[in-house]
N, C-alpha and C positions, 0 to 999 in steps of 0.2 A: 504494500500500500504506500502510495508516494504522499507526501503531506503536506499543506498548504503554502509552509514555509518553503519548499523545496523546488515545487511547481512554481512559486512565485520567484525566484532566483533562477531558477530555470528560464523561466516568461523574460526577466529581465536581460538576462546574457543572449536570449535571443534576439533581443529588440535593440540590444547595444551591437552585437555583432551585423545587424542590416544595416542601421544607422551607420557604421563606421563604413561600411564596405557601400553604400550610398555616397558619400563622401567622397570618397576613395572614387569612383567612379566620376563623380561631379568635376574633378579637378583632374583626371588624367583623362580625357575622353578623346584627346589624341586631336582635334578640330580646333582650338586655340581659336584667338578673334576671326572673323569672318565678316567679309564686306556685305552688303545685302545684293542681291542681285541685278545687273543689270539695267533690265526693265521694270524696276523699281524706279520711280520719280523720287526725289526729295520734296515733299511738303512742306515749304515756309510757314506754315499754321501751326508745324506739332516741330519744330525746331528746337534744340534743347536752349536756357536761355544764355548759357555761355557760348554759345556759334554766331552768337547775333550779333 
């Protein structure tokens, strides 16, 4: 019989080990900045307000 405290440290090491390995993922995704495409217009309405 497993016990509340056990599943619950269990529950947790699961939830830490996604989280880290989310991360981990987040920041090596190998794609680094990326220009938007092409046939993308630049909209003067939605400019950030340091480009102005």
């Amino acid at each position: 019989m497993i016990t509340a405290m056990t599943f619950l440290l269990l529950l947790l090491a699961v939830a830490v080990l996604l989280s880290a390995d989310t991360v981990r993922r987040v920041f090596t995704d190998g794609r680094g900045p990326q220009r938007p495409p092409v046939s993308h217009f630049q909209d003067p309405d939605f400019l950030a307000p340091t480009t102005r």
